[in-house]
KOLKOL-896549 format. One record per residue (C-alpha): x, y, z; residue in three letters. Coordinates in steps of 0.2 Angstrom, whole numbers, plus 5000, padded with zeros to 4 digits. Layout:
N
XYZala;...
***
This chain:
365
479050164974unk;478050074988unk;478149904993unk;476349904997unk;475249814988unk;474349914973unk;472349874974unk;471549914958unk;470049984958unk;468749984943unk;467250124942unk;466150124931unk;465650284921unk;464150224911unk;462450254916unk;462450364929unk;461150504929unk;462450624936unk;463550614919unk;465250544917unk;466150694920unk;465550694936unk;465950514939unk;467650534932unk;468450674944unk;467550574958unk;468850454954unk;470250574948unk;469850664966unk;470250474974unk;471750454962unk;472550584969unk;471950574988unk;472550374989unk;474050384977unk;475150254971unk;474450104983unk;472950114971unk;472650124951unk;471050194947unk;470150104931unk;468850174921unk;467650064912unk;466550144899unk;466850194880unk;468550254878unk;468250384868unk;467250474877unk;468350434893unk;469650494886unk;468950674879unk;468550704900unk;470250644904unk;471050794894unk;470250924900unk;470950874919unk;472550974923unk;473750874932unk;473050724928unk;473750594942unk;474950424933unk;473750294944unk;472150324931unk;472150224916unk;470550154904unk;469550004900unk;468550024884unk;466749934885unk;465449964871unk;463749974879unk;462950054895unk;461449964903unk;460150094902unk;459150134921unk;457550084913unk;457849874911unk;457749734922unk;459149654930unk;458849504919unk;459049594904unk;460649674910unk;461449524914unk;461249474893unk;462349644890unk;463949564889unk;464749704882unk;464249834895unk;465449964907unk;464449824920unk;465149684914unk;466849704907unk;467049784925unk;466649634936unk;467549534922unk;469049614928unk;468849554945unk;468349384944unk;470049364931unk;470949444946unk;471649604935unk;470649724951unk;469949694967unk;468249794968unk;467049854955unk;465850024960unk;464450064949unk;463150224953unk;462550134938unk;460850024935unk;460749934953unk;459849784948unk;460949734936unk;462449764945unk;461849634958unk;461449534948unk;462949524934unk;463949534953unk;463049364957unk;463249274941unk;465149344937unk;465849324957unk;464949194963unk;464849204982unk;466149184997unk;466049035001unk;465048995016unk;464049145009unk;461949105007unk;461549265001unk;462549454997unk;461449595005unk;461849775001unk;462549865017unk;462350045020unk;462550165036unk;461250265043unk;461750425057unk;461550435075unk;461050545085unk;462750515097unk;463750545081unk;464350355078unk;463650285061unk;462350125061unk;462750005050unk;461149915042unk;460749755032unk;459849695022unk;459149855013unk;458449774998unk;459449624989unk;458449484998unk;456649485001unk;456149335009unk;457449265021unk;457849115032unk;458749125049unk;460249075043unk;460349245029unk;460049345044unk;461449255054unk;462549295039unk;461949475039unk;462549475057unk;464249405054unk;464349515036unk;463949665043unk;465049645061unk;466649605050unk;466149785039unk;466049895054unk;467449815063unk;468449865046unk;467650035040unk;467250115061unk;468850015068unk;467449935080unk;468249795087unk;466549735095unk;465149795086unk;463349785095unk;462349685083unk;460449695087unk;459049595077unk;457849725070unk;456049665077unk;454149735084unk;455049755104unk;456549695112unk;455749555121unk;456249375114unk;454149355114unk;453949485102unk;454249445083unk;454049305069unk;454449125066unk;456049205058unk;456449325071unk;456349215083unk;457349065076unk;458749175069unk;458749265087unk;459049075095unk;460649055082unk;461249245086unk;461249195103unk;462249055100unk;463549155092unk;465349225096unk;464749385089unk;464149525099unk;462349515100unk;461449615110unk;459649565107unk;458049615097unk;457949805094unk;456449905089unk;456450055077unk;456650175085unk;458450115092unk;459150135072unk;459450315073unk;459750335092unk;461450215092unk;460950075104unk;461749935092unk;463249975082unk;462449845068unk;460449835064unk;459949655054unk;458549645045unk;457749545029unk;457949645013unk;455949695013unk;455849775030unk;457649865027unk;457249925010unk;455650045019unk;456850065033unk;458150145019unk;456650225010unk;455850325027unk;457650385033unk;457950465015unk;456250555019unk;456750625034unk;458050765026unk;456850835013unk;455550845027unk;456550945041unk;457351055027unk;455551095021unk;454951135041unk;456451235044unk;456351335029unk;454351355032unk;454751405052unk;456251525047unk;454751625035unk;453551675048unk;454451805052unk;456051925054unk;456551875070unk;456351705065unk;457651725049unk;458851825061unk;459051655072unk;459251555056unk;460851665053unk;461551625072unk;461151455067unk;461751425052unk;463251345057unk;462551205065unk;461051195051unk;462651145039unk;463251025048unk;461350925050unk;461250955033unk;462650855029unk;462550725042unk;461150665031unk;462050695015unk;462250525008unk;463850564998unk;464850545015unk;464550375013unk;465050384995unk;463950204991unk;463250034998unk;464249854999unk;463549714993unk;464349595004unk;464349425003unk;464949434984unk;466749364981unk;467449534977unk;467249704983unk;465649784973unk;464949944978unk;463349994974unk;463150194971unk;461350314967unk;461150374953unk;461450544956unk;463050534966unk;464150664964unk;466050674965unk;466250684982unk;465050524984unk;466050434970unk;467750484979unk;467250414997unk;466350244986unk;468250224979unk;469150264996unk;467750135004unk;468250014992unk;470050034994unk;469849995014unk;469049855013unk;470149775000unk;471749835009unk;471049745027unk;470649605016unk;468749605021unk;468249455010unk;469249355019unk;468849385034unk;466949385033unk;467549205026unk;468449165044unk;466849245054unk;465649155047unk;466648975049unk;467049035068unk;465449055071unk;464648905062unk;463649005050unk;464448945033unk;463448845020unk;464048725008unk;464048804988unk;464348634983unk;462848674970unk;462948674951unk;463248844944unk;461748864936unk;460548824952unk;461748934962unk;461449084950unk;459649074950unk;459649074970unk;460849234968unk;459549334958unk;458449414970unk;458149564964unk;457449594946unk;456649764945unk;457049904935unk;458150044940unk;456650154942unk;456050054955unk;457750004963unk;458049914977unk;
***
């Protein structure tokens, strides 16, 4: 037996468009890939968990199952998820907060996981506002990490000097980047160009033991200049939003070029290869799901329709972070660099700042 710490991990089974199955060998897949330094926990209705679970040959010992009577349907508000005490949602982030696991992952209804996250977790201290994280490819091959893409609309400076510091510690962990580039997302890279937010949070950046490396424009997202891209949760969610446009697009003018004629479609065969691998690097099951950092505990927010494969890199994701102890160190980060603010609210106020997003799953954020 190891004398390594086990980390258990909760996934969430209910609600996904992909179907439970799916979601299930995702984390079977991870079971077996991480082994005994991880349990795997299903939430969801045990019954039907369990009817999946016997189908699987060779069903790993690290799996076991937590009943939870409803599933948040995609269609409600955030609000009106939060009021499902009995969902796969919130048994699951119950069982972090009491300690009994150390991340939750949902491809579930994403307002209500941030919000049930918010109101169940509470935040690290020091901790303003959570932002979902994700990470966007390069063209020099090394992954962009990008927040906020949609938990926080309106922002102050200091949110975006927390984004800075949130997202630095992630990279640092997931890439082993020991000095991630940050850069301040903005209109041009001079300090002229930009808003009243721009430019006071640029001032506090500045005067930060992180790496910062400036103001960056748009264009610098996908070519790899920064190693970290900070940006308010309106602006990053139509950043998020445009690059997922950008596969559908190129596969449609490809597959409209590679028509005209013969000798077209015998180059596509030469290049297919490399067509499969810049399919993939768009693929956004590589990434597996987005953080919500800035949460105290490890939640990890997944689309809809992931697949296994997306499920099984969301639970080896989660297990990194917990394993380098990411929570506490964004705590130390943002102490160093003098961006922690006092929770020393009531836990009712501090809630109702927490709730930033309370759309429907159709129109997540």
């Amino acid at each position: 037996m190891t004398s390594k710490k086990v980390h258990n991990i909760v996934l969430d089974v209910m609600g996904a468009d992909s179907g439970k199955a799916e979601i299930i060998r995702g984390g079977i897949d991870a079971a077996r890939q991480i082994g005994e330094e991880m349990k795997m926990i299903f939430v969801g209705r045990q019954d039907d968990i369990q009817e999946i679970l016997k189908q699987e040959e060779n069903l790993p010992d690290n799996v076991e199952v937590c009943h939870a009577d409803d599933e948040v349907p995609m269609t409600i508000s955030a609000t009106d998820g939060v009021r499902m005490r009995k969902s796969s949602i919130s048994v699951g982030l119950k069982l972090v907060k009491e300690q009994k696991a150390v991340a939750f992952i949902s491809p579930g209804n994403t307002g209500a996981v941030m919000a049930t996250s918010l109101i169940t977790l509470g935040r690290i201290e020091g901790v303003s506002r959570p932002a979902i994280t994700t990470v966007f490819p390069t063209s020099n091959d090394n992954p962009t990490v990008v927040l906020d893409v949609g938990a926080n609309v309106d922002c102050k400076p200091i949110h975006l000097a927390q984004f800075a510091v949130m997202g630095s510690v992630y990279a640092s962990v997931v890439f082993k980047n020991e000095s991630p580039r940050v850069g301040l997302l903005s209109i041009g890279e001079e300090r002229s160009k930009g808003n009243e937010l721009i430019f006071s949070a640029l001032k506090q950046l500045q005067d930060s033991n992180i790496n910062f490396v400036g103001n960056i424009e748009g264009r610098d997202v996908l070519s790899g200049a920064v190693d970290v891209v900070v940006t308010d949760g309106f602006t990053g969610n139509i950043l998020l939003k445009f690059a997922e446009s950008i596969k559908p697009m190129l596969m449609k003018k490809m597959q409209r070029q590679i028509q005209t004629n013969i000798f077209s479609r015998m180059g596509a065969i030469l290049l297919l290869p490399f067509l499969k691998r810049m399919k993939s690097t768009f693929d956004y099951s590589e990434s597996g799901g987005a953080p919500l950092l800035g949460v105290n505990g490890i939640v990890i927010i997944c689309h809809g329709s992931s697949n296994a494969k997306a499920i099984t890199n969301a639970v080896k994701g989660a297990f990194k972070m917990a394993d380098k102890k990411i929570k506490q160190r964004i705590h130390d980060e943002l102490i160093t660099n003098h961006f922690g603010q006092s929770n020393g609210k009531n836990k009712s106020q501090d809630n109702r700042d927490g709730i930033v997003c309370s759309n429907t799953a159709n129109d997540q954020c």
